[in-house]
mmCIF entry with sequence, helices, sheets and N, C-alpha, C, O atoms, coordinates in Angstrom:
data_MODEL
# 
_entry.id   MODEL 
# 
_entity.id                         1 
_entity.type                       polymer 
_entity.pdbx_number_of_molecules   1 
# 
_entity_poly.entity_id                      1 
_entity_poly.type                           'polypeptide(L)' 
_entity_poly.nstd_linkage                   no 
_entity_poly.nstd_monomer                   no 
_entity_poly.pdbx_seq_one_letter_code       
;(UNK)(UNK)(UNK)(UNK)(UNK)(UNK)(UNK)(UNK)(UNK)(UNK)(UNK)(UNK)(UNK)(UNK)(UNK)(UNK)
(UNK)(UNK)(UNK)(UNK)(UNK)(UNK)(UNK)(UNK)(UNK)(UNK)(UNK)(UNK)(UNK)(UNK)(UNK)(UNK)
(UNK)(UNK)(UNK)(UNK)(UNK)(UNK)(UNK)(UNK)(UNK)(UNK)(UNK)(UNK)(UNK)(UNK)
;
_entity_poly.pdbx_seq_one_letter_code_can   XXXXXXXXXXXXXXXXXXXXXXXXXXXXXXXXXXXXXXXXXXXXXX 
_entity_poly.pdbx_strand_id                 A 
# 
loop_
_entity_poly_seq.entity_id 
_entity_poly_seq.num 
_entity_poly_seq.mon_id 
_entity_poly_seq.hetero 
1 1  UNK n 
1 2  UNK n 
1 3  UNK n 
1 4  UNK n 
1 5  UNK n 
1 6  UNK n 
1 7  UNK n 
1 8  UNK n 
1 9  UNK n 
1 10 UNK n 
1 11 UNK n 
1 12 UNK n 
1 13 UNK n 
1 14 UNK n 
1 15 UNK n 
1 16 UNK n 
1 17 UNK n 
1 18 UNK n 
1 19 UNK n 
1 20 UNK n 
1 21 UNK n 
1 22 UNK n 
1 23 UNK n 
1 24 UNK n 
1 25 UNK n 
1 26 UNK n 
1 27 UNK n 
1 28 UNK n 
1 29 UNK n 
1 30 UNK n 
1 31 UNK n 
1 32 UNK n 
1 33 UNK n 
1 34 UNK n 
1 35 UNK n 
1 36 UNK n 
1 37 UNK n 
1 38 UNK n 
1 39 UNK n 
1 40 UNK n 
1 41 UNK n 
1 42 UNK n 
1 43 UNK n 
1 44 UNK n 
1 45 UNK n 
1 46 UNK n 
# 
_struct_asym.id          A 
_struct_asym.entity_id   1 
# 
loop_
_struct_sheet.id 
_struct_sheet.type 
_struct_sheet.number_strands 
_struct_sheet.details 
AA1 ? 2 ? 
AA2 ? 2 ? 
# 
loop_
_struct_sheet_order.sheet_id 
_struct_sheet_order.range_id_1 
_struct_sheet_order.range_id_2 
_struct_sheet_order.offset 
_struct_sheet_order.sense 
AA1 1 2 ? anti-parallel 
AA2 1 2 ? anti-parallel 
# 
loop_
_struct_sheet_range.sheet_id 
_struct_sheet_range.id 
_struct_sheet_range.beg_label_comp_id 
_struct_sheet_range.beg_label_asym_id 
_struct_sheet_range.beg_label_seq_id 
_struct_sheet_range.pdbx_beg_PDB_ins_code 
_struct_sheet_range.end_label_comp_id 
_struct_sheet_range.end_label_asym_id 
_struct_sheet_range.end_label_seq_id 
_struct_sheet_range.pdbx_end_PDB_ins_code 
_struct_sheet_range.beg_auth_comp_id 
_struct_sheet_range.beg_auth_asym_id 
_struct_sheet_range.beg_auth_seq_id 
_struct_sheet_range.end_auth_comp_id 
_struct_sheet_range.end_auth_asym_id 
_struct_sheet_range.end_auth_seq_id 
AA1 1 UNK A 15 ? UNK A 16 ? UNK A 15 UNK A 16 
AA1 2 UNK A 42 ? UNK A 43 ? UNK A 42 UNK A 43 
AA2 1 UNK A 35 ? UNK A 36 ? UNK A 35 UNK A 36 
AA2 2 UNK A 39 ? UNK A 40 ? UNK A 39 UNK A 40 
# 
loop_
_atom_site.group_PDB 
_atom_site.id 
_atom_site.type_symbol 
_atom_site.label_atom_id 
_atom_site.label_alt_id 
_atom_site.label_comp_id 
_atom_site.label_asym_id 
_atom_site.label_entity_id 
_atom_site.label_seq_id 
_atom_site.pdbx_PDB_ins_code 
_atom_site.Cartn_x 
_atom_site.Cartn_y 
_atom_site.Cartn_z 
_atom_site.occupancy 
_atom_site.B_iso_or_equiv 
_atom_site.pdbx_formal_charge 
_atom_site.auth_seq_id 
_atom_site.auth_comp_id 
_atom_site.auth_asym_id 
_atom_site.auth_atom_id 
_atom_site.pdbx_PDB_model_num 
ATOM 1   N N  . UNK A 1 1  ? 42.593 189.660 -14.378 1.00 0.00 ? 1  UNK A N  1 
ATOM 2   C CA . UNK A 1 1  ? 43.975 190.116 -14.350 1.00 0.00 ? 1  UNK A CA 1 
ATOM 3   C C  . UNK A 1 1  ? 44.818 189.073 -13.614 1.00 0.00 ? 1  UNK A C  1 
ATOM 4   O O  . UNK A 1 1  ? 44.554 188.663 -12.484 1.00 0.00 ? 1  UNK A O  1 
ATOM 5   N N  . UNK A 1 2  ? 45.855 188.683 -14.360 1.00 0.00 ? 2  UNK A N  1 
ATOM 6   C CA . UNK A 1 2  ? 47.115 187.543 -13.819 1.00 0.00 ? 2  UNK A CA 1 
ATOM 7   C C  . UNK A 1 2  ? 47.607 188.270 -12.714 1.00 0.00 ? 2  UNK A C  1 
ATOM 8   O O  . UNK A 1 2  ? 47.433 189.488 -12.759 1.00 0.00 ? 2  UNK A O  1 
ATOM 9   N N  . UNK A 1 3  ? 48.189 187.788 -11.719 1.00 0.00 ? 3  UNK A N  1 
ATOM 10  C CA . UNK A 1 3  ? 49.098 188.416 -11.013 1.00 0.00 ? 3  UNK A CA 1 
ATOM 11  C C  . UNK A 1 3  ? 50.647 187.527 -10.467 1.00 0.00 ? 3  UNK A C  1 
ATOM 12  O O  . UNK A 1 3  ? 50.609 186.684 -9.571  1.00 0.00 ? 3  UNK A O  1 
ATOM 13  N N  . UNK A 1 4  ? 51.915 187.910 -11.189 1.00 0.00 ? 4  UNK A N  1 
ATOM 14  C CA . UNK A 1 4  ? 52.253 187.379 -11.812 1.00 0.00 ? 4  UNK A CA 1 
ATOM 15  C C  . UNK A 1 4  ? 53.604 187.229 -10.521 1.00 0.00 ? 4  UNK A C  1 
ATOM 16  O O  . UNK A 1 4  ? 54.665 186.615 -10.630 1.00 0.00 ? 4  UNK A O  1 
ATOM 17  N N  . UNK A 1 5  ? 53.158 187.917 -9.502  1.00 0.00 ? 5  UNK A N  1 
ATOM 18  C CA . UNK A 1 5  ? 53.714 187.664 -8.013  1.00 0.00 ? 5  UNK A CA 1 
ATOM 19  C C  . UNK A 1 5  ? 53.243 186.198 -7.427  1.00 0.00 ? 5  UNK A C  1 
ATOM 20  O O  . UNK A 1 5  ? 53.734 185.304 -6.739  1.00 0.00 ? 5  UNK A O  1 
ATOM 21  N N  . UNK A 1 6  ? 52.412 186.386 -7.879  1.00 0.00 ? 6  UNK A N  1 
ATOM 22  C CA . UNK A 1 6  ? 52.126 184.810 -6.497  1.00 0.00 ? 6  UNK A CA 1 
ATOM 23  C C  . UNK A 1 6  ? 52.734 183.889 -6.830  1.00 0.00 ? 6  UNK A C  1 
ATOM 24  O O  . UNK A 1 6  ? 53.182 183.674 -7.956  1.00 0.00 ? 6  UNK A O  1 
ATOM 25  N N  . UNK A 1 7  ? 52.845 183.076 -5.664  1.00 0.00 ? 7  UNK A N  1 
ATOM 26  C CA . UNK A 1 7  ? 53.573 181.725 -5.900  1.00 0.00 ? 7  UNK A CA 1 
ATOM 27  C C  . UNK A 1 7  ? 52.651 180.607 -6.158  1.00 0.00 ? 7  UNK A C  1 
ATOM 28  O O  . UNK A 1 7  ? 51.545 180.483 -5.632  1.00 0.00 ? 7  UNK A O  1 
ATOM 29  N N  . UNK A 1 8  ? 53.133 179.888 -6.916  1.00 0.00 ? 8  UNK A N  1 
ATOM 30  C CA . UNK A 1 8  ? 52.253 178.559 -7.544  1.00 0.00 ? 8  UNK A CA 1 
ATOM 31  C C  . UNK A 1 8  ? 53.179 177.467 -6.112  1.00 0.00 ? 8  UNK A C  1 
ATOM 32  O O  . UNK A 1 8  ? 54.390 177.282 -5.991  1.00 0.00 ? 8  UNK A O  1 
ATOM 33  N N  . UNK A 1 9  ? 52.080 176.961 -5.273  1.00 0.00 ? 9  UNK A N  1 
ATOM 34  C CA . UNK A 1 9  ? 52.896 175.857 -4.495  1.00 0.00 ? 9  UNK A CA 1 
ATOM 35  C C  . UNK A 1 9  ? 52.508 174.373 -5.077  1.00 0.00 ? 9  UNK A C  1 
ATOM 36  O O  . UNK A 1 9  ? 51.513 173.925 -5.645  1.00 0.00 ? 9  UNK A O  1 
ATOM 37  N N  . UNK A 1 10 ? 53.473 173.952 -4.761  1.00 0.00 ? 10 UNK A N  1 
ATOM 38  C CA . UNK A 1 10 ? 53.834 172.464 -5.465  1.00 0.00 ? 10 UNK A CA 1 
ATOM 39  C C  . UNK A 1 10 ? 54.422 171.541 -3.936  1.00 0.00 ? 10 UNK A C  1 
ATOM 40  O O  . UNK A 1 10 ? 55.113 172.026 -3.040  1.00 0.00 ? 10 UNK A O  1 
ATOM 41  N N  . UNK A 1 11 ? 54.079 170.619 -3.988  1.00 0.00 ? 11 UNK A N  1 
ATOM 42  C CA . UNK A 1 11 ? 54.080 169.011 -2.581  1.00 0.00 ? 11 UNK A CA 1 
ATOM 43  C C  . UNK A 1 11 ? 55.327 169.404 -3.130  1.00 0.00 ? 11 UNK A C  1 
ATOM 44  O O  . UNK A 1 11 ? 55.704 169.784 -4.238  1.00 0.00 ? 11 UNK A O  1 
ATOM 45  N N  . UNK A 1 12 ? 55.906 169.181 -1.918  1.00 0.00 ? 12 UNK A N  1 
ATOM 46  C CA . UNK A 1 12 ? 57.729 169.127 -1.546  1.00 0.00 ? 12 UNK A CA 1 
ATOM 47  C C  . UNK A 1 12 ? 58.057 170.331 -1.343  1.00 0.00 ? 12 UNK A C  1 
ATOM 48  O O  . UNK A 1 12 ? 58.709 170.519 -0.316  1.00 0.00 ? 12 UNK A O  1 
ATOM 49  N N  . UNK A 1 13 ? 57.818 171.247 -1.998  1.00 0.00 ? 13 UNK A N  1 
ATOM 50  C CA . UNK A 1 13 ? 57.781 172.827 -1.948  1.00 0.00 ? 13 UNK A CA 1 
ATOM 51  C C  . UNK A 1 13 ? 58.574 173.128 -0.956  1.00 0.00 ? 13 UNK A C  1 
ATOM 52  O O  . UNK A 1 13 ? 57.959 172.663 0.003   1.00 0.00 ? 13 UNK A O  1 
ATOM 53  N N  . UNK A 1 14 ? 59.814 173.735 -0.429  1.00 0.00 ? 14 UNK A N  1 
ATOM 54  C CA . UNK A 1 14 ? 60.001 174.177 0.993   1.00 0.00 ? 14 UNK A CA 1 
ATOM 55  C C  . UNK A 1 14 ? 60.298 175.980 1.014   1.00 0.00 ? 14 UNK A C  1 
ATOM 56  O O  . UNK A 1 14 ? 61.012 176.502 0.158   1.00 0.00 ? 14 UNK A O  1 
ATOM 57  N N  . UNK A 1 15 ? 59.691 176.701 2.021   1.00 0.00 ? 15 UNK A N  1 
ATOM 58  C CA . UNK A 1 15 ? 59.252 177.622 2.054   1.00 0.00 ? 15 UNK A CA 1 
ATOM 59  C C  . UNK A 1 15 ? 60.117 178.845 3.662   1.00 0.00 ? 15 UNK A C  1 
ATOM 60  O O  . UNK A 1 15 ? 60.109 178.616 4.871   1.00 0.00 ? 15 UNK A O  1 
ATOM 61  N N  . UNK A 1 16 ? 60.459 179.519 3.226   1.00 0.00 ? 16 UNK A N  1 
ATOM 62  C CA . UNK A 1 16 ? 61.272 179.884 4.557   1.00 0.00 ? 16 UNK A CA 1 
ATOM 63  C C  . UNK A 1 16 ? 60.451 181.488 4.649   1.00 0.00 ? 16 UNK A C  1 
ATOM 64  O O  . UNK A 1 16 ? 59.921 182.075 3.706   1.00 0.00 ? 16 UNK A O  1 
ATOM 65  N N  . UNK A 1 17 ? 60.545 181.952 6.089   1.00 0.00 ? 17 UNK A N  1 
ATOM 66  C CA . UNK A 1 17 ? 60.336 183.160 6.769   1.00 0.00 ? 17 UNK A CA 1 
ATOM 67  C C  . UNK A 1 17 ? 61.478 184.253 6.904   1.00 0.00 ? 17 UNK A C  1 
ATOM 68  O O  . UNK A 1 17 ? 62.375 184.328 7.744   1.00 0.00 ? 17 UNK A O  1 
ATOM 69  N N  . UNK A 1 18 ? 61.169 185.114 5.785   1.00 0.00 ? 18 UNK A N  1 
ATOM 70  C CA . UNK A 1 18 ? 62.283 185.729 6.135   1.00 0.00 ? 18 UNK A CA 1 
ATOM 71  C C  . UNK A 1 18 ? 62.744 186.473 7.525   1.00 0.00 ? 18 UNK A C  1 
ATOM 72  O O  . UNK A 1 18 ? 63.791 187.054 7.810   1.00 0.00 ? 18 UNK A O  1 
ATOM 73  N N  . UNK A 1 19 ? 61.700 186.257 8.180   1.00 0.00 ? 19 UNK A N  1 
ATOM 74  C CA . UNK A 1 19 ? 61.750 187.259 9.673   1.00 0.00 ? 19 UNK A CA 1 
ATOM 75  C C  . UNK A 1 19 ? 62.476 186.285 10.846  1.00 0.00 ? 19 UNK A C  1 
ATOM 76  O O  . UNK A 1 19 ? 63.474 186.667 11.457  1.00 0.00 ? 19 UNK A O  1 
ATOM 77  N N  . UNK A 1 20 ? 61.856 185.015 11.069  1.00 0.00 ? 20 UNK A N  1 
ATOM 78  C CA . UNK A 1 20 ? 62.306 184.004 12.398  1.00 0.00 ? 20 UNK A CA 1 
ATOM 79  C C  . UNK A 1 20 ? 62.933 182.795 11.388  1.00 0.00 ? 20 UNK A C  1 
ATOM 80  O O  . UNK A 1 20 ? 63.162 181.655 11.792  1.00 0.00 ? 20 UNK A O  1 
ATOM 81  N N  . UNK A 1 21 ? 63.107 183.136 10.356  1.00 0.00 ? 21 UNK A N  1 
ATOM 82  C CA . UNK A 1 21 ? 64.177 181.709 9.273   1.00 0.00 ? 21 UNK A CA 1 
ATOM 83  C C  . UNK A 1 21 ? 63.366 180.475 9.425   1.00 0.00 ? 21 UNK A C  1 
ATOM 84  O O  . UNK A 1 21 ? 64.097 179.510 9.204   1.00 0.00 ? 21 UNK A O  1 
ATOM 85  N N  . UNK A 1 22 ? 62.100 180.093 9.725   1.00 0.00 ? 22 UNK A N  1 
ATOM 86  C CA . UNK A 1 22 ? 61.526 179.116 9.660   1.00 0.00 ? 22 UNK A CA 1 
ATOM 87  C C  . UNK A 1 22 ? 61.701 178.756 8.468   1.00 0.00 ? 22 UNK A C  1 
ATOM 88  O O  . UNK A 1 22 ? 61.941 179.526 7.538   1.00 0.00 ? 22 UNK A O  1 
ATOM 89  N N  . UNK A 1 23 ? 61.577 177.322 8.381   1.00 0.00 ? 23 UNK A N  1 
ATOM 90  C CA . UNK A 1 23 ? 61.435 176.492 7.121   1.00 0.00 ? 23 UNK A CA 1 
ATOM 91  C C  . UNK A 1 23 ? 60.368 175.601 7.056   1.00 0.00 ? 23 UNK A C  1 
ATOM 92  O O  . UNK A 1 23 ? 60.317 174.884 8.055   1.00 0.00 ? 23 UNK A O  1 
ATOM 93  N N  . UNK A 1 24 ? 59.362 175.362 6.104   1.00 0.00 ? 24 UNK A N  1 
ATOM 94  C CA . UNK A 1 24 ? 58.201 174.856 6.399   1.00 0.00 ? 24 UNK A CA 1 
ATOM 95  C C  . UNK A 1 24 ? 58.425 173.603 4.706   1.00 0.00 ? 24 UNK A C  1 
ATOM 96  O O  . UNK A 1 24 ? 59.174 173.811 3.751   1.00 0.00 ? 24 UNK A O  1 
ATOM 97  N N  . UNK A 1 25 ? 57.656 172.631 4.877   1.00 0.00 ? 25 UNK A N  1 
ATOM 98  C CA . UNK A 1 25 ? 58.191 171.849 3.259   1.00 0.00 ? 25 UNK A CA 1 
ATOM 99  C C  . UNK A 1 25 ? 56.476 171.606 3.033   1.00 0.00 ? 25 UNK A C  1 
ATOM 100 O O  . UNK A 1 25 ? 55.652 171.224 3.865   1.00 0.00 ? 25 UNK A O  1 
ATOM 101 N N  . UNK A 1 26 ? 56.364 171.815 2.222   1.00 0.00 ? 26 UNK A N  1 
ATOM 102 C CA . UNK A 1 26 ? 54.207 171.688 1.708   1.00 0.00 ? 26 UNK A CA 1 
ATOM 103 C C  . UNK A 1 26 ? 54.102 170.329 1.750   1.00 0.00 ? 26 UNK A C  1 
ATOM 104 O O  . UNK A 1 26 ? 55.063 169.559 1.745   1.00 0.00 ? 26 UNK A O  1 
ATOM 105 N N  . UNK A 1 27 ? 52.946 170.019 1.793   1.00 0.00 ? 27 UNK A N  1 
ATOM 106 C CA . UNK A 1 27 ? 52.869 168.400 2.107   1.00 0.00 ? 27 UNK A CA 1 
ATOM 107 C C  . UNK A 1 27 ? 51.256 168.406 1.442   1.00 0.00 ? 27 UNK A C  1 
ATOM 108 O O  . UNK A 1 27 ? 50.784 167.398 0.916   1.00 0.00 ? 27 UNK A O  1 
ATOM 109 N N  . UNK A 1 28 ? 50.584 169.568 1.546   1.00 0.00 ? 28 UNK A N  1 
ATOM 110 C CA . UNK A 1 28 ? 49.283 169.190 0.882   1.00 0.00 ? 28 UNK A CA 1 
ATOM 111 C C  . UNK A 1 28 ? 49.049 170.796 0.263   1.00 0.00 ? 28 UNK A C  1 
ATOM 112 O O  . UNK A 1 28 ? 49.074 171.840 0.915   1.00 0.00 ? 28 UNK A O  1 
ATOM 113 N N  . UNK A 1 29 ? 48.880 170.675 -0.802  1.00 0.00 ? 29 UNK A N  1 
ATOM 114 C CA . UNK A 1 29 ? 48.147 172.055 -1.865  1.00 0.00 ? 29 UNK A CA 1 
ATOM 115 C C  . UNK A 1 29 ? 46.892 172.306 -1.841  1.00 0.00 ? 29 UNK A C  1 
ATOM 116 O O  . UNK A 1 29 ? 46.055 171.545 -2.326  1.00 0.00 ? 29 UNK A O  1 
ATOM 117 N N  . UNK A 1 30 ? 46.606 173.481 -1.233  1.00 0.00 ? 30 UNK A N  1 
ATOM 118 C CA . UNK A 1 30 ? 45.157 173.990 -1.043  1.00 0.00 ? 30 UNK A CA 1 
ATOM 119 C C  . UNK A 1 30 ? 44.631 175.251 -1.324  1.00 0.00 ? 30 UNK A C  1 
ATOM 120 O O  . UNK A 1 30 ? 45.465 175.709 -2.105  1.00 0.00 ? 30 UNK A O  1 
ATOM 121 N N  . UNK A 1 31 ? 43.844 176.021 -1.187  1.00 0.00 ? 31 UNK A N  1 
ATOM 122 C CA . UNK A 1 31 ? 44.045 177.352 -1.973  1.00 0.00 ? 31 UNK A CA 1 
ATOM 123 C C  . UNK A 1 31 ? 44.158 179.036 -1.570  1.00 0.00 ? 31 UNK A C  1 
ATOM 124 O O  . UNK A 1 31 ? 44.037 180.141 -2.098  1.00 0.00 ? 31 UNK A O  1 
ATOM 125 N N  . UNK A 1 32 ? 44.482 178.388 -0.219  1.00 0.00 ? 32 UNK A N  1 
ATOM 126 C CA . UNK A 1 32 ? 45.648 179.719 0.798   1.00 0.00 ? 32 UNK A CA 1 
ATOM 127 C C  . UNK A 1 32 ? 46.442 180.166 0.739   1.00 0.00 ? 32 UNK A C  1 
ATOM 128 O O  . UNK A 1 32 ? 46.837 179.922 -0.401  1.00 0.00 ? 32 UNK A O  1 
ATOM 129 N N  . UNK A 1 33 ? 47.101 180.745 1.188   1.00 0.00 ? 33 UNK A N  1 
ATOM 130 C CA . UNK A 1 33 ? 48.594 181.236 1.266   1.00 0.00 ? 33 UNK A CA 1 
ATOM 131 C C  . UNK A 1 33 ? 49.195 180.766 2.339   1.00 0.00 ? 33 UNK A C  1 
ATOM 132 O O  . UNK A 1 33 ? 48.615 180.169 3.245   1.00 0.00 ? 33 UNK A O  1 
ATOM 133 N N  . UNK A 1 34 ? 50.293 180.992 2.295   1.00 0.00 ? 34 UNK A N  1 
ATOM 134 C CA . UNK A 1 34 ? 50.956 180.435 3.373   1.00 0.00 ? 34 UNK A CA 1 
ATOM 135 C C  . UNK A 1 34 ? 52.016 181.836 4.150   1.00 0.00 ? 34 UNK A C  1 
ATOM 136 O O  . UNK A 1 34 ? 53.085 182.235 3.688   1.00 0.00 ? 34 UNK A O  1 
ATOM 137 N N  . UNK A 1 35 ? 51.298 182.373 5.451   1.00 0.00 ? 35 UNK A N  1 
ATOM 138 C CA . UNK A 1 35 ? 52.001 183.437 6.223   1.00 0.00 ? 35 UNK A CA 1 
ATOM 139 C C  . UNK A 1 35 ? 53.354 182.906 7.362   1.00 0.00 ? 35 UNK A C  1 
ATOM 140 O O  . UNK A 1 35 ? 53.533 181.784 7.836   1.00 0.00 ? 35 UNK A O  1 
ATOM 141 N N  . UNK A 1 36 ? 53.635 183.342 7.429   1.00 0.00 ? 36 UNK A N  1 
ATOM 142 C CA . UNK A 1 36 ? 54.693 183.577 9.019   1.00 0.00 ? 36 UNK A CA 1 
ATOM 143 C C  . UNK A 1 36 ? 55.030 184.717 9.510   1.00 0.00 ? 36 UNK A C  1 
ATOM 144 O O  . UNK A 1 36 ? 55.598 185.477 8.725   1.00 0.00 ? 36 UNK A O  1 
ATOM 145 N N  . UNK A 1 37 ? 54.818 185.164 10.822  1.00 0.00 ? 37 UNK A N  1 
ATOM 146 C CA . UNK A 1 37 ? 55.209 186.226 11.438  1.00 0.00 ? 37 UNK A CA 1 
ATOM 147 C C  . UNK A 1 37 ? 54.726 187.583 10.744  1.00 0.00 ? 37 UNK A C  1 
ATOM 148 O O  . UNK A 1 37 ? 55.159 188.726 10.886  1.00 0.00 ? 37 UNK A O  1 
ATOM 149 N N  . UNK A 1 38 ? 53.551 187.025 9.842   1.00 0.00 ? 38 UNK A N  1 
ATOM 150 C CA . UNK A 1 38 ? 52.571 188.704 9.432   1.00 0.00 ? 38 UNK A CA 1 
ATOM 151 C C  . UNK A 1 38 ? 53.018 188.583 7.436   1.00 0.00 ? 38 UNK A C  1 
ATOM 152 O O  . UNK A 1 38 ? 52.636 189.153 6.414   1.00 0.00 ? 38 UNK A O  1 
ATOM 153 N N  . UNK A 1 39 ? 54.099 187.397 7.823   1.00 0.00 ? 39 UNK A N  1 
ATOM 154 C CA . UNK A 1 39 ? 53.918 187.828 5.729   1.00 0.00 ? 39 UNK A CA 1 
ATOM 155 C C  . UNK A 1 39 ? 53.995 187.005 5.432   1.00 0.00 ? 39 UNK A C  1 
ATOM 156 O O  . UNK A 1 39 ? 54.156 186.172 6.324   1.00 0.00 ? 39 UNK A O  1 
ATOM 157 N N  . UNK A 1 40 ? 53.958 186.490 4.027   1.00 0.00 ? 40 UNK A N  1 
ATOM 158 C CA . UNK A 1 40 ? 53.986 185.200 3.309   1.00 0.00 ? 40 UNK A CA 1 
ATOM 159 C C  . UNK A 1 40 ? 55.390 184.751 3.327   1.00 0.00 ? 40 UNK A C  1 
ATOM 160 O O  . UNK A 1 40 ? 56.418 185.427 3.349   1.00 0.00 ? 40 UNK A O  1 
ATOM 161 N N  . UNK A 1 41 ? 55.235 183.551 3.312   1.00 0.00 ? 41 UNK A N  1 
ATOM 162 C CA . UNK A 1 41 ? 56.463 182.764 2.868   1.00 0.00 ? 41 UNK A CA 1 
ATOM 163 C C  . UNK A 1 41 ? 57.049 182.637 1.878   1.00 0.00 ? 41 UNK A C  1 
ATOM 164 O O  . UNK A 1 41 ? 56.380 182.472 0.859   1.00 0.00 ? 41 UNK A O  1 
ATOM 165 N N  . UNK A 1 42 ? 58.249 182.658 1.798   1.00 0.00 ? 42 UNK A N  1 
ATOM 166 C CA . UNK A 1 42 ? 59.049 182.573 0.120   1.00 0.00 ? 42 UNK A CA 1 
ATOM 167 C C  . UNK A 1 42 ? 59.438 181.557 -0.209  1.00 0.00 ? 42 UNK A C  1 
ATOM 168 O O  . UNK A 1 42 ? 59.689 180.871 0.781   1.00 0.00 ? 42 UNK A O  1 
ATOM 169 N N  . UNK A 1 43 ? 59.722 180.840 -1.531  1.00 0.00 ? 43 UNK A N  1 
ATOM 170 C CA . UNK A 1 43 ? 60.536 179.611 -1.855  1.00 0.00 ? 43 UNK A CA 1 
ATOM 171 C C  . UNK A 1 43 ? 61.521 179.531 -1.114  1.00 0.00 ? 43 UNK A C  1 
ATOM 172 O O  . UNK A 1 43 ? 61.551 180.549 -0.422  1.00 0.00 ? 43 UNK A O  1 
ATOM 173 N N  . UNK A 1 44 ? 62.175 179.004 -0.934  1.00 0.00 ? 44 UNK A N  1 
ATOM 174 C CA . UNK A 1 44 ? 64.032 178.255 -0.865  1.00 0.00 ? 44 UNK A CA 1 
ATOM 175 C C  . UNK A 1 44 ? 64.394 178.414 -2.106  1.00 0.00 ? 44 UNK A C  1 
ATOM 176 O O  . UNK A 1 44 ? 64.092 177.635 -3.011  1.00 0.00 ? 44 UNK A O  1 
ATOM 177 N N  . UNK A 1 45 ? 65.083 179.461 -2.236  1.00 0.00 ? 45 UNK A N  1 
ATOM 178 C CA . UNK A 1 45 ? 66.195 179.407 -3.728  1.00 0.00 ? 45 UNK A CA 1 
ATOM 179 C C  . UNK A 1 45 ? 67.488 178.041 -3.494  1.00 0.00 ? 45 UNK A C  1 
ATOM 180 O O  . UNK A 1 45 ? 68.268 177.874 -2.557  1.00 0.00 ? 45 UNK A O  1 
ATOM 181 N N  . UNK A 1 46 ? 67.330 177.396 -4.507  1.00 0.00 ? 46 UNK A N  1 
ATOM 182 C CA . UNK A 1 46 ? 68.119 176.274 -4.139  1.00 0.00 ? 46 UNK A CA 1 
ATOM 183 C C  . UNK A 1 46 ? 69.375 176.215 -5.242  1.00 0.00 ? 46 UNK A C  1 
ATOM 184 O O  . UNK A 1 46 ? 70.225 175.329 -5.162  1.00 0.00 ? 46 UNK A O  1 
# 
């Protein structure tokens, strides 16, 4: 089963917290997720 929530991360990628507004930019793709402050991180709508 696809799950059609997750995020595909891509190098350059930048990623913000919606809780403390961190901004994080991917620099290496591996096959984790990426949390802050208890939840995942979201794109930057640009």
């Amino acid at each position: 089963m696809n799950n059609n929530n997750e995020i595909k991360y891509k190098v350059g990628m930048r990623l913000r917290c919606n809780i403390c507004k961190r901004e994080v930019e991917i620099l290496k793709v591996g096959s984790g997720k990426i949390y802050c402050c208890g939840q995942l991180m979201k794109p930057v709508s640009q």
